[in-house]
N, C-alpha and C positions, 0 to 999 in steps of 0.2 A: 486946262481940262484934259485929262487921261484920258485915253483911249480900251473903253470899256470890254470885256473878254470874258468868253467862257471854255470852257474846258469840257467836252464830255470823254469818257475814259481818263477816270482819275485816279483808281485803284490799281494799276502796275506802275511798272518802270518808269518808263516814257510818262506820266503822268505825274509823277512821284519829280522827278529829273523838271518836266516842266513848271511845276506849280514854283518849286524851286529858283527858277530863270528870273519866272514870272515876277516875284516878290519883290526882288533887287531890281524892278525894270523901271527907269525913269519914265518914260510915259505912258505905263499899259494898267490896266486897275484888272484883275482879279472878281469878277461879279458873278460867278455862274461857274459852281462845280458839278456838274451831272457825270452819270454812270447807265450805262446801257442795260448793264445787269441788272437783278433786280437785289439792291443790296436795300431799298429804303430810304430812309432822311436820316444819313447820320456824318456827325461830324467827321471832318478830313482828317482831322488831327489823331484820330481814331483809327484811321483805315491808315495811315503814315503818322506813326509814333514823333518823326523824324520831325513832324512840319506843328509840332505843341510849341502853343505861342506865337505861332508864325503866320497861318493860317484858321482864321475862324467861322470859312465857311461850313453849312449841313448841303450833303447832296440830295439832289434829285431827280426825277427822271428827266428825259430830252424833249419829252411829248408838252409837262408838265404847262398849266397855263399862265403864272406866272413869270417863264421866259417872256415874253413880249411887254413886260413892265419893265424889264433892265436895261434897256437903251443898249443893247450887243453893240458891236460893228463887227466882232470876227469870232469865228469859233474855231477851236483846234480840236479834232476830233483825233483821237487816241484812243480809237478802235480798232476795231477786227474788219477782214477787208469787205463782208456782209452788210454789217455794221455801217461802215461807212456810206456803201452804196446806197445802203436806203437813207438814211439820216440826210445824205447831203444834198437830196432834190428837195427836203424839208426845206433845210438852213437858208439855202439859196434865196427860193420862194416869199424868205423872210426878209429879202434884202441884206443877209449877212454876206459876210466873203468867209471862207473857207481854208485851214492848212489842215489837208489831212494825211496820219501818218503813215496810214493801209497801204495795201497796192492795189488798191480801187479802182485809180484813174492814174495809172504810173504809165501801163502798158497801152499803146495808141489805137492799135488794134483788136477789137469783141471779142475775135475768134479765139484769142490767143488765150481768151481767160481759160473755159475750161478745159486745158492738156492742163496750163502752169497753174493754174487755182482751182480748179477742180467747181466750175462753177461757170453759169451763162449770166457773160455782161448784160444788161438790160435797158443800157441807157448810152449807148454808142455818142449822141449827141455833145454829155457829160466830157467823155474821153476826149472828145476835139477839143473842146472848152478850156480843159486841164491845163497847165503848166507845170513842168517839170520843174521841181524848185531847188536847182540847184545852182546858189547864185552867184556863183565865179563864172556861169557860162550863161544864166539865162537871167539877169538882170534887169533887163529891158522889157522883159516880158512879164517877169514875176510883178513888176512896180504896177501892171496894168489888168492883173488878175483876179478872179472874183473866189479862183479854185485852183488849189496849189497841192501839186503829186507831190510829198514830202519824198526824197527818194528815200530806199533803202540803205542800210547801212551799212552794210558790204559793197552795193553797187557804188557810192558815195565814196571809199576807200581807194573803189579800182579805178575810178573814170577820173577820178581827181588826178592820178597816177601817169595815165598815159593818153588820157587825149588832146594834152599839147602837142605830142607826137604824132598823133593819129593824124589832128588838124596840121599841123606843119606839111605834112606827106610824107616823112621819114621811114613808118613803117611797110614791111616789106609787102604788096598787096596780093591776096590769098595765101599771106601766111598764120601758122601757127598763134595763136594767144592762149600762154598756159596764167590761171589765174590761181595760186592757193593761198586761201585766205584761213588764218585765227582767230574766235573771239571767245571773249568772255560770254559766261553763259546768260546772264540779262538778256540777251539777244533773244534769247530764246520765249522772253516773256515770263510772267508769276505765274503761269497757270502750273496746277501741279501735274507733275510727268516724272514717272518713275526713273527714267535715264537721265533726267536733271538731279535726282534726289543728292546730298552731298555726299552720300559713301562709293555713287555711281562718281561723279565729277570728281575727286580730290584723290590725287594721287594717280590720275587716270590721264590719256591724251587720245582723240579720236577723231577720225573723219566723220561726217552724214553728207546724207544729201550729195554722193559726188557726181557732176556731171549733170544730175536733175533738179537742182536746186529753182527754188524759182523765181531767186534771183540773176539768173543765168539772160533771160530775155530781157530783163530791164539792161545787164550793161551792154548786150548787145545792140538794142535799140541807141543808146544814148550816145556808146563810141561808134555806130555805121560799121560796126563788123561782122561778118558772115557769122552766124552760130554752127555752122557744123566746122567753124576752123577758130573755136572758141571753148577751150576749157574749164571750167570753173570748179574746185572745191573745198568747200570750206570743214573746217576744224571747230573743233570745242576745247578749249583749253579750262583749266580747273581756276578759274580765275572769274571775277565778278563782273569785270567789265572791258572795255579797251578790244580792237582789232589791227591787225597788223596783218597787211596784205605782200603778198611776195610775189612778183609778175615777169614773165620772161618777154622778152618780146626777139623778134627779126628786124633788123634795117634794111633796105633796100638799097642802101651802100653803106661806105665806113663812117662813122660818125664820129668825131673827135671829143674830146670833153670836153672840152673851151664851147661848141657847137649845143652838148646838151644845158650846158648851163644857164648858156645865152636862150636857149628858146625855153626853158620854166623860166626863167625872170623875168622872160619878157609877160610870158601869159599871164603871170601872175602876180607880177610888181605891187599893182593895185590895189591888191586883196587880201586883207589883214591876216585873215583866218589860215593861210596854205602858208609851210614855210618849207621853204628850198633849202634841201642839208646838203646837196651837192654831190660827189660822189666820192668825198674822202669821210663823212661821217654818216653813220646810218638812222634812219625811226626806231623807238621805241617809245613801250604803252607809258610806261611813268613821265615820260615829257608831254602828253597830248593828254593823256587822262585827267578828268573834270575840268578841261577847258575844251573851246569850238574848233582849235588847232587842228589840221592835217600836216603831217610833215613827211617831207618824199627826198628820195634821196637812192642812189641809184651805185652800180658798177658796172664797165663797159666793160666785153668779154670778146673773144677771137677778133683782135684787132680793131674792133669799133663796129662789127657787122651786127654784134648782137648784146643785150644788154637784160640785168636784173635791175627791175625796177621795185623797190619798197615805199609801203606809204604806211601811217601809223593816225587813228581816229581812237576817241574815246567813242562806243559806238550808243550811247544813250545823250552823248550831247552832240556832236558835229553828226555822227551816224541818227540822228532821233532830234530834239528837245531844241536844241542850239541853233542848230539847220533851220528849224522851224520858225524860231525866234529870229533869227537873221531875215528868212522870205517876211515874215511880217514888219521887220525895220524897213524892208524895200516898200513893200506892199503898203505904206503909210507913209513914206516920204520919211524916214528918219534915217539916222546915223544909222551906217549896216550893223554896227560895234555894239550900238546900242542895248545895254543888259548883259554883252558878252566880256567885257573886260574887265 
């Protein structure tokens, strides 16, 4: 017996990316495509040319009453982080468990919502509840969750990156963390915006958001580090998909290479998905892109005191979609691999 699933936010990336997972997953069944917007009942395959033959569901709304005839047990919500806040004291209500992809319930703190989302949490309770679902470090927890903060996909990039360090105690404490990240413009979502358009993106290379990004407090929450001695900016590159993160960090003494290599293998021996390049080969997008891969890999600089750390995500499957399906392998007791290999 498969384990029944619905999907609301089916019409972008991240939906598009998931339904996709979803198809090839040995134990998950596909019953429920809903859309927040108001697009109607119409076929997927319609809205993603891509998914003809693959997928034969028609959408519908999330409210709609039919939902409670399809035997759910988990929704993924691939919505907007409004969106989600309301939808998911629904879902809950209904006895479903939740992965959602927003940053709804990422940040632990109310307050915090409206400087970084422009918006008052309304459901503080929700946020405690939450698990951050990132599951090289919180496995234990996700397996026992009813409601899962998909992270971010830049944040997902940078924490994967360097908080083996962080947790070991290597790095230097109240120092500097410069983070500048790249991505493909997917990231940005389908909605249309004229600075996405492709005569703007192709042939072009750009910062936004630097400094104010608001994924800036999610890595500072996750790695324990001071945000006023936290950098962060990210890039747009003219390219569809894929991130590649570039990170400096301080040591708080010399740190040998034999010493870095030994503490990522150690943290992350276990963990299909992370792969350790070491410090004589570096990440790049065409080795991680369309798989759940992160791959990190590093060079030590003024003697062992300081160090460039790179990591490399596809940021619609390990950043988005993959991540998602992995919390749900935990969150069900399966293979974590499961669907991803």
């Amino acid at each position: 017996m498969k384990i029944r699933v619905g999907i609301v936010g089916i019409s972008g990336y991240a939906g598009l990316e998931l339904i996709g997972l979803m198809m090839r997953h040995p134990a998950l069944e596909l019953v429920a495509a809903m859309d927040a917007r108001e697009i109607g009942e119409k076929p997927v395959q319609e809205i993603h040319p891509r998914l003809r033959g693959i997928c034969d569901l028609v959408t519908f709304p999330p409210d709609d009453k039919r939902l409670g005839s399809l035997g759910l047990d988990t929704v993924f919500l691939c919505t907007p982080d409004k969106v989600s806040l309301e939808l998911a004291p629904h879902f809950l209500s209904q006895g479903l468990r939740i992965v959602d992809f927003s940053g709804a319930f990422r940040l632990k703190e109310a307050a915090s919502y409206p400087s970084w989302y422009g918006f008052q949490h309304g459901n503080p309770g929700l946020l405690r509840e939450a698990v951050y679902g990132l599951p090289e470090w919180n496995a234990e927890e996700i397996a026992g969750a009813r409601l899962i903060a998909n992270p971010g996909c830049y944040p997902t990039s940078v924490v994967l990156a360097i908080l083996p360090l962080i947790r070991a105690g290597m790095l230097e404490p109240g120092s500097d963390v410069f983070c500048d990240s790249k991505s493909g413009v997917t990231g940005a979502g389908r909605g249309v915006k004229q600075e996405l358009m492709f005569s703007e993106v192709m042939e072009n290379f750009r910062a936004y958001s630097p400094v104010s990004h608001r994924h800036a407090p999610e890595m500072c929450q996750e790695l324990g580090w001071d945000p006023d001695r936290f950098t962060f900016v990210p890039h747009l590159l003219p390219l569809n998909r894929g991130i590649l993160s570039t990170i400096y960090v301080l040591f708080r003494r010399t740190v040998s290479p034999a010493e870095m290599e030994s503490e990522y293998r150690e943290r992350y021996s276990r963990h299909p998905f992370v792969r350790i390049l070491g410090g004589s080969r570096l990440p790049e997008l065409r080795a991680v892109n369309y798989t759940n891969c992160c791959d990190i890999g590093w060079r030590l600089t003024q003697g062992g005191r300081r160090a460039v750390i790179f990591s490399a995500i596809d940021n619609l499957v390990k950043g988005a979609s993959g991540q998602a399906i992995q919390n749900f392998n935990l969150m069900h007791a399966l293979e974590e691999s499961a669907g991803l290999l």
